[in-house]
N, C-alpha and C positions, 0 to 999 in steps of 0.2 A: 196751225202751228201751236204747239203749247206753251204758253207764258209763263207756268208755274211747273219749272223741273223739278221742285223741290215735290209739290206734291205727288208728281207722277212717279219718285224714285222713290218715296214711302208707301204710297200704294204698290210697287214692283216689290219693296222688302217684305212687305207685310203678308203678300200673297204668297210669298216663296216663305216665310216661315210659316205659314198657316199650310202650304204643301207639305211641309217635312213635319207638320204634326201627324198630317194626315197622313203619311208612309209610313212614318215610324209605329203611330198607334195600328197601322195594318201590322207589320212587320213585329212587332211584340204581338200580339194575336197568334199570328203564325209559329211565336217562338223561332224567330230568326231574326238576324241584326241586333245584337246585344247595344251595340252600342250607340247606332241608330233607335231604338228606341228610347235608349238614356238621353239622348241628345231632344229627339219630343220633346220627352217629358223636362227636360231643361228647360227650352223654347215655350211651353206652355207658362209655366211658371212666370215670363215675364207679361204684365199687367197689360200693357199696352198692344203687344202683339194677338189676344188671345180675343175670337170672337165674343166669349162670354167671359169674360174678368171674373164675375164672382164664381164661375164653376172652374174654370182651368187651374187655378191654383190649388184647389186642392185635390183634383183630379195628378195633376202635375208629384204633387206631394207623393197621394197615394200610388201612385205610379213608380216612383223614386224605392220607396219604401219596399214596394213588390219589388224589383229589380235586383232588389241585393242580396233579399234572399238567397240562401246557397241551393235548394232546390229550383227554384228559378233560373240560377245562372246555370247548376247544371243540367237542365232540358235547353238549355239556350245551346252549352257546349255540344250535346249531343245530336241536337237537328243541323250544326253547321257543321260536323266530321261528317 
């Protein structure tokens, strides 16, 4: 039985945002899911979820940055019509 649900329920969070970095950075690749990849790159950004701290933030950043680009968003619109 486990004693400490506290830690098994941050390891359950951490793993599931460490997943949705991982779809989303697929998903931006692909140029699909606009806003799934904005939401990654959100979720990277915080220090404590991010396997590597010193690289997720500013991948996170750079991420953000490419995103809003208006050629960006529009190959983003054009692969999901």
């Amino acid at each position: 039985m486990v004693r400490d649900w506290g830690f098994l329920l941050t390891c359950v969070f951490v793993f599931s945002a460490h997943c949705l970095i991982l779809f989303g950075a697929t998903r931006m690749m692909r140029e699909r899911g606009y806003w799934l990849a904005v939401a990654a790159c959100v979720v990277s950004l915080i220090p404590v979820l991010t396997p590597a701290m010193f690289l997720g933030i500013p991948v996170g950043i750079w991420g953000l940055v490419r995103l809003r680009r208006t050629d960006v968003q529009a190959a983003f619109a054009k692969s999901e019509t």
